[in-house]
TORKOL-4160 file (C-alpha; in steps of 0.2 Angstrom, whole numbers, padded with zeros to 4 digits, m for minus):
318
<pt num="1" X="m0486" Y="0919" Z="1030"/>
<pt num="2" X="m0494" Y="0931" Z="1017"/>
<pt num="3" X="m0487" Y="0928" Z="1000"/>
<pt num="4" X="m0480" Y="0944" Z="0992"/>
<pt num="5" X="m0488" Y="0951" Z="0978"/>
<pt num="6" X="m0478" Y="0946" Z="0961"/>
<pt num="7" X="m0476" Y="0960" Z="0947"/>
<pt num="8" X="m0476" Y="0957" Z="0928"/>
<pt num="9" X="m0461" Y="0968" Z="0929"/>
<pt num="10" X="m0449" Y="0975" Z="0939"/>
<pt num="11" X="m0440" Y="0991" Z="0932"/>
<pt num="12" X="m0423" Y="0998" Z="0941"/>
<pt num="13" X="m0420" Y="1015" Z="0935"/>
<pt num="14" X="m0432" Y="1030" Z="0934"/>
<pt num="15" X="m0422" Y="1039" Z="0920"/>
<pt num="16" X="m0429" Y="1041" Z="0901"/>
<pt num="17" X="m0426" Y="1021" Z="0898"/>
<pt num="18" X="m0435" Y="1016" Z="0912"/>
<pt num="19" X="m0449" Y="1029" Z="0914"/>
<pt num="20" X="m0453" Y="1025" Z="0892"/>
<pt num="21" X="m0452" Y="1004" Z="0897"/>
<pt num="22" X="m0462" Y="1008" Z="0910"/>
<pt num="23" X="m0475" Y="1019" Z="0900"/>
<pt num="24" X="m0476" Y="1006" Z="0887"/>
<pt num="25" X="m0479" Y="0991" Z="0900"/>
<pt num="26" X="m0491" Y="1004" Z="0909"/>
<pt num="27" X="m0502" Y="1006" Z="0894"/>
<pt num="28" X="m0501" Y="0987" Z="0892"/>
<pt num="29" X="m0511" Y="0985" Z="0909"/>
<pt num="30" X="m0495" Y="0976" Z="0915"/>
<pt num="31" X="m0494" Y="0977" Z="0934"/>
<pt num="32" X="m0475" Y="0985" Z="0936"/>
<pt num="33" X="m0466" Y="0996" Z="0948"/>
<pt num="34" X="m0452" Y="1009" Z="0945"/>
<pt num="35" X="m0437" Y="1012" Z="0957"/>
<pt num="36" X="m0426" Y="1028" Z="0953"/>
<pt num="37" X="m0412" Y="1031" Z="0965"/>
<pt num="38" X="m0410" Y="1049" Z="0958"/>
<pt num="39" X="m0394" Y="1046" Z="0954"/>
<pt num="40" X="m0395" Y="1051" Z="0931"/>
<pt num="41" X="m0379" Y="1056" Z="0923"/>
<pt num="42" X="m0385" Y="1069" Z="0914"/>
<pt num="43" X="m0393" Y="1079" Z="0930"/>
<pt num="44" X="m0382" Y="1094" Z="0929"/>
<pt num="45" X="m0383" Y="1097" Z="0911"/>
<pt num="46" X="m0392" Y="1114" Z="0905"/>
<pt num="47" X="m0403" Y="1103" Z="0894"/>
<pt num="48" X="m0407" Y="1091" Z="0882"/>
<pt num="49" X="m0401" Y="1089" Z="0864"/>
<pt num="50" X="m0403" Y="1079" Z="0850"/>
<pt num="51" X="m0423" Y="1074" Z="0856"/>
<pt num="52" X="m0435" Y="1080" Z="0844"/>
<pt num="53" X="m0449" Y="1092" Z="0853"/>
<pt num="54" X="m0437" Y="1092" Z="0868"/>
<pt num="55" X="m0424" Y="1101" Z="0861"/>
<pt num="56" X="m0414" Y="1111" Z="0879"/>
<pt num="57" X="m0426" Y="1107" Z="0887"/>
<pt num="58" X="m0419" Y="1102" Z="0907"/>
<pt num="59" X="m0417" Y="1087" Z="0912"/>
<pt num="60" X="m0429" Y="1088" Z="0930"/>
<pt num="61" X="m0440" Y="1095" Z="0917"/>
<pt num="62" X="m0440" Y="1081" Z="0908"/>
<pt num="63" X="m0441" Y="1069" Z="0919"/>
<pt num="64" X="m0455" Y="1078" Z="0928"/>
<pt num="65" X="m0465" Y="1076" Z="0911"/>
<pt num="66" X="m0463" Y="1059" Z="0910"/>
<pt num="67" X="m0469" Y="1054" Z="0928"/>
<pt num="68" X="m0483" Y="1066" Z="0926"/>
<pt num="69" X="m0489" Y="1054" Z="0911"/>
<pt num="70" X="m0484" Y="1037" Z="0922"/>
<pt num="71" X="m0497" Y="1043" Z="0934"/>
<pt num="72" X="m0509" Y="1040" Z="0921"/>
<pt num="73" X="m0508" Y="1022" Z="0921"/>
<pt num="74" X="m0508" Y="1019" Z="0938"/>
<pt num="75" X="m0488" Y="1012" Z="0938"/>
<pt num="76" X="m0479" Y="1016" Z="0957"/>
<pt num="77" X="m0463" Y="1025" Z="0956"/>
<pt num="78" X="m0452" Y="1023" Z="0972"/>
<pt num="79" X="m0439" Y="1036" Z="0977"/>
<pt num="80" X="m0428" Y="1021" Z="0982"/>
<pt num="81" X="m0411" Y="1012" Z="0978"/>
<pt num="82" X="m0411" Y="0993" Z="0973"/>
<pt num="83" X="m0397" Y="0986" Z="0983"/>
<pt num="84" X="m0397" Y="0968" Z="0979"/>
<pt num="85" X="m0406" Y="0956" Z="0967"/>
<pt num="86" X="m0406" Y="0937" Z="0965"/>
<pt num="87" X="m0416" Y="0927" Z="0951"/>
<pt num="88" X="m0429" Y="0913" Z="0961"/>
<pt num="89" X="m0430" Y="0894" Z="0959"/>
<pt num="90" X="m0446" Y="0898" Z="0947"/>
<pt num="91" X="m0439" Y="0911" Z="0937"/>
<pt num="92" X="m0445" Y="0926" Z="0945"/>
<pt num="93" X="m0435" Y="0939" Z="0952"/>
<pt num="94" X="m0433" Y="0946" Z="0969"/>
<pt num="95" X="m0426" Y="0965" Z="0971"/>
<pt num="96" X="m0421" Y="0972" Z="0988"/>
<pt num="97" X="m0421" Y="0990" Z="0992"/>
<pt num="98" X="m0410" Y="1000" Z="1003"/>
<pt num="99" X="m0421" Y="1001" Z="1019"/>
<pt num="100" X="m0425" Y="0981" Z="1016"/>
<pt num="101" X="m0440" Y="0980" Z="1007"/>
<pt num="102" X="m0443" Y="0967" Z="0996"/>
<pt num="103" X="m0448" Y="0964" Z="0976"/>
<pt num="104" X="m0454" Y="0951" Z="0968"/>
<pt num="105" X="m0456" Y="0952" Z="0948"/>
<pt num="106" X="m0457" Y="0939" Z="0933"/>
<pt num="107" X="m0448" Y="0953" Z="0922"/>
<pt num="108" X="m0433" Y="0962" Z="0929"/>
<pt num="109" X="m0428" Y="0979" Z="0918"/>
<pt num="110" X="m0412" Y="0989" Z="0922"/>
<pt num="111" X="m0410" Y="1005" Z="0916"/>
<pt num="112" X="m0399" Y="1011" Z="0929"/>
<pt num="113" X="m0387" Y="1020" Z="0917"/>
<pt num="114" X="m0368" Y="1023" Z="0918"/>
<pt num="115" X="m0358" Y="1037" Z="0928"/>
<pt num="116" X="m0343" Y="1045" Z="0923"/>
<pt num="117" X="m0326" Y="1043" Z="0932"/>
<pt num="118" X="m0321" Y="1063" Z="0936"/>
<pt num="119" X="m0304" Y="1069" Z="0937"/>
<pt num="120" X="m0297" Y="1074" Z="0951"/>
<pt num="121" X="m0294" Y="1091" Z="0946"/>
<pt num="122" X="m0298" Y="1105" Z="0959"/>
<pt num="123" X="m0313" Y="1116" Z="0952"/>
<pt num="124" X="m0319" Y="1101" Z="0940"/>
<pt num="125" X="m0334" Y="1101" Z="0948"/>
<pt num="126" X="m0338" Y="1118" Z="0949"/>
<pt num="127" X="m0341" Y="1119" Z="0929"/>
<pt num="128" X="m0344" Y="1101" Z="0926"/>
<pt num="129" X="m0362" Y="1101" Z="0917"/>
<pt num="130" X="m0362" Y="1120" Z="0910"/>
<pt num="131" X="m0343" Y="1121" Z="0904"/>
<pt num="132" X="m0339" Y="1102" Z="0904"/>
<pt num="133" X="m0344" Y="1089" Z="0893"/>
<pt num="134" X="m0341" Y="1071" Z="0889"/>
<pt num="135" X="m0352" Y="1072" Z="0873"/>
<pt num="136" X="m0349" Y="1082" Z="0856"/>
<pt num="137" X="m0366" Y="1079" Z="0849"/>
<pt num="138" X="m0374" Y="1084" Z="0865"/>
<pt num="139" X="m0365" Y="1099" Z="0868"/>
<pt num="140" X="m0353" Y="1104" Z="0853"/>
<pt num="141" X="m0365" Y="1115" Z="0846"/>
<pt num="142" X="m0367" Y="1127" Z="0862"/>
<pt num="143" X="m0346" Y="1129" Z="0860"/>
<pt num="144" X="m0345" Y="1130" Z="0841"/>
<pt num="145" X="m0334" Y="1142" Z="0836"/>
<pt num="146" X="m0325" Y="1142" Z="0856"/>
<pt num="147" X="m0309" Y="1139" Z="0864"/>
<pt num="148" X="m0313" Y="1120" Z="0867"/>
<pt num="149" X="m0299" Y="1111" Z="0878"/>
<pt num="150" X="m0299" Y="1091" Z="0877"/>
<pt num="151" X="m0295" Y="1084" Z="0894"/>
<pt num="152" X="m0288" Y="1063" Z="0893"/>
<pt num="153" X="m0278" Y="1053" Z="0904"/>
<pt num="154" X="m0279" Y="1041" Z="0890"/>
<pt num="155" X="m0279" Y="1039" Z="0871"/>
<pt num="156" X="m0296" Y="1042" Z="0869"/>
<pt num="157" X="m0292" Y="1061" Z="0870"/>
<pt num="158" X="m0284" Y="1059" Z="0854"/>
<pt num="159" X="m0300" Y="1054" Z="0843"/>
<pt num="160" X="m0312" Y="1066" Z="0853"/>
<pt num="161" X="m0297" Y="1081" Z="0847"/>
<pt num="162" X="m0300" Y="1077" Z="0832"/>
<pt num="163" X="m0317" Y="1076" Z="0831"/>
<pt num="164" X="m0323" Y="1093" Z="0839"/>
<pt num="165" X="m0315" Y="1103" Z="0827"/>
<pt num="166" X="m0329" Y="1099" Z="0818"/>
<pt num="167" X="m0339" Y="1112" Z="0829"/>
<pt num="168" X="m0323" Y="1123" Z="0833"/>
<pt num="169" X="m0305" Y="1128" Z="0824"/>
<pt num="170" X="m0298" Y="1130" Z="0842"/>
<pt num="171" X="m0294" Y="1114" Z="0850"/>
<pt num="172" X="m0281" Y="1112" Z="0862"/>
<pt num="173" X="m0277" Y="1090" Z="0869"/>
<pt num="174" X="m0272" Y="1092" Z="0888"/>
<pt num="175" X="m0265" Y="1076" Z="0894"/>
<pt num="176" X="m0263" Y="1079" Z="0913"/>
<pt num="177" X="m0246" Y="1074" Z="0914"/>
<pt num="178" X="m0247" Y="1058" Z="0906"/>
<pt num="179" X="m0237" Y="1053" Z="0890"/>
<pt num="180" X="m0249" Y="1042" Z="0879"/>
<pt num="181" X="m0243" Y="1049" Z="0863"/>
<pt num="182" X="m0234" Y="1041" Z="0850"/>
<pt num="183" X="m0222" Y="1053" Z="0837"/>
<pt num="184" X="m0235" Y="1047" Z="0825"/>
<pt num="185" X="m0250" Y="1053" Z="0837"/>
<pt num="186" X="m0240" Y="1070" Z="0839"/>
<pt num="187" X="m0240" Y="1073" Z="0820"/>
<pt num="188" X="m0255" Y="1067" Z="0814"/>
<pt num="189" X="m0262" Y="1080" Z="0828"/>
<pt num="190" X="m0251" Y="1094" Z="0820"/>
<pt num="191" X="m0261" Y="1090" Z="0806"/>
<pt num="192" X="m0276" Y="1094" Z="0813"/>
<pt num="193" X="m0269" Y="1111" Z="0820"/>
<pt num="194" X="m0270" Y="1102" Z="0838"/>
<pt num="195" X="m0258" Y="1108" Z="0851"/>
<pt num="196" X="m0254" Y="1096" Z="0864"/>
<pt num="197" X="m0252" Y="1101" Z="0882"/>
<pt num="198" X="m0242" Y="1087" Z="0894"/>
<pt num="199" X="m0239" Y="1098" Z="0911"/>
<pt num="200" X="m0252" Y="1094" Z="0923"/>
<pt num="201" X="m0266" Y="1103" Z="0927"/>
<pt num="202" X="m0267" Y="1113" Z="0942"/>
<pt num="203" X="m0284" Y="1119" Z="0946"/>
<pt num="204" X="m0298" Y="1127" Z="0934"/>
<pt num="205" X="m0302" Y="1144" Z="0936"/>
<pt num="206" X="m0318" Y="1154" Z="0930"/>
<pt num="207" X="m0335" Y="1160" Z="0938"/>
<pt num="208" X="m0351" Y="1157" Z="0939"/>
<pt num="209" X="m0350" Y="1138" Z="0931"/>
<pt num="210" X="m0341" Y="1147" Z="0916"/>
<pt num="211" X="m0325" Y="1141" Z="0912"/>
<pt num="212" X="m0311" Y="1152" Z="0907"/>
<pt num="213" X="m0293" Y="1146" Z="0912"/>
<pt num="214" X="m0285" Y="1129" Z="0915"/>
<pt num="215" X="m0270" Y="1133" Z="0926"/>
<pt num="216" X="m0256" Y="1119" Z="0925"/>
<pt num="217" X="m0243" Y="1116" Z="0940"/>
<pt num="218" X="m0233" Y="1130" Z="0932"/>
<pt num="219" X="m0239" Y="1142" Z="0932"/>
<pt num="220" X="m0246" Y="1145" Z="0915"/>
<pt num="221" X="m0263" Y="1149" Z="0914"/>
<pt num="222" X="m0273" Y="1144" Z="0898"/>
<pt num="223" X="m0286" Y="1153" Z="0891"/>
<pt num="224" X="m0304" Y="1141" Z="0887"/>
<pt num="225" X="m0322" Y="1143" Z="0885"/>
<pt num="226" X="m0326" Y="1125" Z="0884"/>
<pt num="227" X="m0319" Y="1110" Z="0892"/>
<pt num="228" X="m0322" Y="1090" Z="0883"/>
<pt num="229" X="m0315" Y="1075" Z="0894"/>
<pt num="230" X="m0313" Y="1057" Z="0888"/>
<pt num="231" X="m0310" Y="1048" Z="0904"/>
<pt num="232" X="m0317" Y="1031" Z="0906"/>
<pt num="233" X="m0336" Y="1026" Z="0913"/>
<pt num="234" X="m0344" Y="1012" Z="0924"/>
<pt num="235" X="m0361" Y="1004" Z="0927"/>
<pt num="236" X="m0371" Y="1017" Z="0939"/>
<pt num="237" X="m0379" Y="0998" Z="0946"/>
<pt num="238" X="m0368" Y="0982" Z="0945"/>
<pt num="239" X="m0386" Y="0973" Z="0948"/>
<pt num="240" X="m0386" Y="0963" Z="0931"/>
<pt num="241" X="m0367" Y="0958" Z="0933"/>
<pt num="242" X="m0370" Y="0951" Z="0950"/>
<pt num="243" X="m0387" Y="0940" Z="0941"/>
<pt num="244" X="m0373" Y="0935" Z="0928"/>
<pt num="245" X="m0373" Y="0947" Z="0911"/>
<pt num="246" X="m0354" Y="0950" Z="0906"/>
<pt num="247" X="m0348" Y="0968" Z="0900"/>
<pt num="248" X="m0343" Y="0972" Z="0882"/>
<pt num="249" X="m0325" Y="0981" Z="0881"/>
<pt num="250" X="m0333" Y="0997" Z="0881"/>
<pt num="251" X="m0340" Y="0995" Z="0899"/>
<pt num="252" X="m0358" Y="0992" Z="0894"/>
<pt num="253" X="m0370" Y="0976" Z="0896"/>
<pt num="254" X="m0372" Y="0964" Z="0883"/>
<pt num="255" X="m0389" Y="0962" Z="0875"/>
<pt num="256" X="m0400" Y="0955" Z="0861"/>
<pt num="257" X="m0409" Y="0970" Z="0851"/>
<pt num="258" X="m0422" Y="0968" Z="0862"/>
<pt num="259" X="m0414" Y="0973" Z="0875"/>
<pt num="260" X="m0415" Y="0953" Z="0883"/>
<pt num="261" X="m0396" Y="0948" Z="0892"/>
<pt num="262" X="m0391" Y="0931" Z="0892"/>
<pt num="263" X="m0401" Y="0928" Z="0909"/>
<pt num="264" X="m0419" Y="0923" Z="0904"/>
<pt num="265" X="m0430" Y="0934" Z="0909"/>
<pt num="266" X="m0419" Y="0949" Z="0912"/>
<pt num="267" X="m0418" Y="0963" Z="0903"/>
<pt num="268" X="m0408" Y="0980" Z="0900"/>
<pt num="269" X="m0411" Y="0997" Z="0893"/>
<pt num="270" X="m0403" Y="1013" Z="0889"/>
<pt num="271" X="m0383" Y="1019" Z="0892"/>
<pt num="272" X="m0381" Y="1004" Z="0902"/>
<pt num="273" X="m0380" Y="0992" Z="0887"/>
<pt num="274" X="m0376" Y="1004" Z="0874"/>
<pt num="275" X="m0362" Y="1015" Z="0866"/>
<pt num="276" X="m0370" Y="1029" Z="0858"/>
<pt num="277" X="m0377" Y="1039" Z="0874"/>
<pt num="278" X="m0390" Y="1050" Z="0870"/>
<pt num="279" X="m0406" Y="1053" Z="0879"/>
<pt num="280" X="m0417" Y="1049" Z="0863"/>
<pt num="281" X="m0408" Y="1033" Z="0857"/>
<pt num="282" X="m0410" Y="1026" Z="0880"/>
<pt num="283" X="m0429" Y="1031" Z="0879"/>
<pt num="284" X="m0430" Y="1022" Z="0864"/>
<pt num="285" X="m0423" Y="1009" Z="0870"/>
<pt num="286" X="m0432" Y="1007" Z="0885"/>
<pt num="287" X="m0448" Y="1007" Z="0873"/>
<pt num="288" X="m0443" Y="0993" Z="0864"/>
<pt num="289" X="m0439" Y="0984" Z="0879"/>
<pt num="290" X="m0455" Y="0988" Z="0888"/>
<pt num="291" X="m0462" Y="0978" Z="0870"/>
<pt num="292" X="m0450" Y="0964" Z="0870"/>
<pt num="293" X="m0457" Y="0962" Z="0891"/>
<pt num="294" X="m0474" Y="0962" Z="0886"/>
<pt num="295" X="m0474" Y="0948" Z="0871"/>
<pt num="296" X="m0463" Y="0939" Z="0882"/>
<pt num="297" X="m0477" Y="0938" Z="0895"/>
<pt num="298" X="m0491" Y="0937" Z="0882"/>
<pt num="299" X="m0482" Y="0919" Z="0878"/>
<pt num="300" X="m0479" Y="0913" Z="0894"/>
<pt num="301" X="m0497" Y="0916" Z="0898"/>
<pt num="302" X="m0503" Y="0907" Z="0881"/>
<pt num="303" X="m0490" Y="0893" Z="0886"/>
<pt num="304" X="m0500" Y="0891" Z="0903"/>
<pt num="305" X="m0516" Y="0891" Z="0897"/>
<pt num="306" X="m0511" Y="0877" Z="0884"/>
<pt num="307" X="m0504" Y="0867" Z="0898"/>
<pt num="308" X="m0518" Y="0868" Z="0909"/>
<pt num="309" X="m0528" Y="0854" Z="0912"/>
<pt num="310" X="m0545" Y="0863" Z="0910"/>
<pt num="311" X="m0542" Y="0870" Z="0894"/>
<pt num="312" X="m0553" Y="0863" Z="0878"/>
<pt num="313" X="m0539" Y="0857" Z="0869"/>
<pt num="314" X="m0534" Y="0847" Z="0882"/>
<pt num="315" X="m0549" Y="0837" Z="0885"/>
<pt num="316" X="m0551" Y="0820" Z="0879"/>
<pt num="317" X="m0560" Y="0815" Z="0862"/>
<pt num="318" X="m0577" Y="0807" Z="0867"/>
């Protein structure tokens, strides 16, 4: 039986974390290979903030510059889902994909991201991405000076309120029919001139991806330009908790600042394992992790050679 060919690295995710990892480790000579499953957070955004050069720039875009620079070093990117993965006797890691193909790599990356949890309001899709955001500093700017309504289920509306009037006077906390404010919730809000609207939401209403009404079960239709919506978020890959890494209280992997989990030899880049989620500060990351990789395995190899039985230093004193 043919034994299967090992890669230095293994990297799950084909977003910016992964494809800069992978960039790095390319450029290192490392023997890697990149799955992306398609499946990035940001794929319906009208474009990038917040990224130096990159500036709107669409996402597809984007990501279609980086794999044209991957070519370069010769790294395989596979259109692919990683189901399952299990860490070997020896320390390696072996990755299986969806149609059964297997992966064996010394170095296992994630950069799978996270993927928001949508309401189920009828329309929410329809504008989600070009009207609705979960991010002020990745979209306040395009609806500064808008009607901006802030949808929670939760009390995390309350601080996202607050802060977009920052990029607008006009903003309106829609609850959804849940009653998560206090008295002292509701007064500090009056404070900041933020009305609080507890009927449920009906349906949105507008046209061609641009929002302009949120119609509750009453009746009442609500004027809005911009929608915000703090609702919680979960791993897009549950691949490193299965391998053993535990989740912070904001719903992200736990790493060292080289993006190494308690797991040896397992890594993690990008939203996944942090809470600042910009495109910027995930490529970054992934660059840093694509260095941490590589000194990792420049060690190990200097370990091997050390031990090694043919090497000078081992050989005895005549």
């Amino acid at each position: 039986m043919p034994v299967p060919h090992v890669y230095d690295a293994i990297i799950v995710g084909g977003g910016p974390a992964g494809l800069n990892a992978a960039i790095v480790l390319g450029r290192c000579r490392r023997k890697i290979i990149v799955f992306d499953s398609g499946a990035q957070r940001n794929k319906k955004a009208e474009g990038i903030h917040n990224y130096l050069t990159r500036d709107d720039i669409l996402p597809e875009k984007f990501l279609t510059i980086a794999r044209v620079e991957l070519k370069k070093y010769g790294v395989p990117l596979k259109k692919s889902l990683i189901k399952t993965a299990r860490k070997l006797d020896n320390g390696d890691f072996m990755v299986t994909s969806q149609n059964g193909q297997t992966f064996r790599g010394r170095k296992l990356l994630i950069a799978t991201g996270l993927k928001d949890q949508m309401p189920a309001i009828k329309g929410f899709e329809n504008f989600y991405g070009n009207s609705i955001f979960h991010c002020p500093y990745c979209d306040g700017w395009e609806s500064r000076d808008l009607q901006i309504a802030v949808l929670s289920e939760n009390r995390k509306g309350i601080e996202l309120a607050m802060a977009l009037k920052t990029w607008s006077d006009s903003v309106i906390l829609f609850t959804n029919g849940n009653h998560y404010t206090s008295p002292v919730d509701m007064r500090l809000l009056k404070k900041y001139g933020i009305p609080v609207q507890k009927e449920k939401i009906m349906r949105l209403a507008g046209s061609k991806g641009s929002l302009r009404q949120i119609v509750l079960e009453t009746g009442e239709a609500i004027p809005c330009d911009k929608m915000f919506f703090a609702n919680d978020y979960s791993q897009q890959s549950d691949l490193a908790e299965e391998l053993g890494c535990r989740l912070s209280n904001h719903n992200v992997i736990i790493t060292k600042k080289s993006g190494h989990t308690s797991v040896p030899g397992l890594y993690v880049a990008g939203d996944a394992s942090w809470d600042i989620h910009l495109v910027v500060i995930a490529a970054a990351e992934g660059a840093k992790a694509g260095v941490y990789i590589n000194k990792q395995l420049q060690k190990e190899e200097r370990e091997k050679i050390r031990s090694s039985k043919n090497h000078p230093g081992n050989s005895p004193t005549r």
